[in-house]
N, C-alpha and C positions, 0 to 999 in steps of 0.2 A: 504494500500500500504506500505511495506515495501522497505526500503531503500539498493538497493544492494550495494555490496564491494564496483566497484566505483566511483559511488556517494557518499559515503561513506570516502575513501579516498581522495576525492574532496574536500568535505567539510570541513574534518580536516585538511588539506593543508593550507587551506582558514583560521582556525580559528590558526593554526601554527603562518603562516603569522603576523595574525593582532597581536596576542600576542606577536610578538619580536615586532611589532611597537610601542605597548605600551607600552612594555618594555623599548625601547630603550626614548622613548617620556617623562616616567616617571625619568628615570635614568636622562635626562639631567634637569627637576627640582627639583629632590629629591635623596635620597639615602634610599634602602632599608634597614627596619627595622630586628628585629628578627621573625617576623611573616610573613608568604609566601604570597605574592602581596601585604604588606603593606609598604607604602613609608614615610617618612617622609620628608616634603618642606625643601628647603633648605634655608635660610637668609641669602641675600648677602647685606654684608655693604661697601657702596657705599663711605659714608665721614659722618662728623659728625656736619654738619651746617643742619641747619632744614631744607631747600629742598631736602635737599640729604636723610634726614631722612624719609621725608613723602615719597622723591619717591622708598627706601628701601620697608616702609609698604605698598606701595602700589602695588610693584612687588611681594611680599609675598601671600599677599591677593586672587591677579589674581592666581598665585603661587598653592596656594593652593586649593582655588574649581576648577580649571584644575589637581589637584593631584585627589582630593575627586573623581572627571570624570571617569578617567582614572584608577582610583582604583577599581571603580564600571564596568566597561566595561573589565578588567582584571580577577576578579572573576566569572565574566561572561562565562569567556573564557575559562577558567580552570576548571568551572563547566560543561561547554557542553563538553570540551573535558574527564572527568570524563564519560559524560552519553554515549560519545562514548565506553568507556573501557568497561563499565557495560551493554552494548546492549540496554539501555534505550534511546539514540539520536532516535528525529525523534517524538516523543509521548510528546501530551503533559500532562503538569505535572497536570491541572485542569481535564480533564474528560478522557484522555488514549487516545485518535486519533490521530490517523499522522496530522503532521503536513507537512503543502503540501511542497513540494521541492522545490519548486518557494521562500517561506518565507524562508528556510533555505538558501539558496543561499544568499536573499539578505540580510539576519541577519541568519550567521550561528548559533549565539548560543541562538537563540531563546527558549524558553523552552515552551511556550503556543501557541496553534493556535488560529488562526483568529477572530475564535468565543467566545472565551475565552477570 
């Protein structure tokens, strides 16, 4: 089954969408790098008495594997909308079968099916 225009269009709507989310998601705890989807956490200093300091590292921390997340689900994005360009969206990457429609919908940028 091949995936017509669209469905096609739907989906990259869809993966449009979630990539300004995560863009805008990443933006408010990071700033991006010189490398495309890479963000670097941002350290806010709060004061300089030791509570204020642990709860600096500790909002970093969080901070950051919510950066790691969101950096991972961005590449994601940018890769399905990539296999959209290329006519590859839809197949997956382990044995070449569609990947069913139902699974792109709910995770457009899936890149394997079900079986896989």
């Amino acid at each position: 089954m091949t995936l017509d225009s669209k469905t096609i269009a739907e989906l990259k709507n869809a993966l449009l969408l979630e990539k300004t989310r995560v863009e805008e998601e990443l933006n408010r705890i990071g700033k991006p790098t010189t490398d495309s989807g890479d963000f670097s956490t941002n350290f806010n200093e709060i004061g300089t008495n030791e509570d204020e300091n642990a709860s600096e590292v500790e909002e970093y921390t969080d901070n950051l594997a919510l950066e790691n997340t969101l950096e991972k689900q961005l590449k994601e994005i940018i890769e399905a909308l990539g296999r959209i360009e290329s006519g590859t969206y839809g197949k997956c990457e382990n044995c070449d079968a569609d990947i069913p429609v139902e699974r792109l919908r709910a995770y457009p940028a899936a890149k394997i099916c079900t079986n896989c």
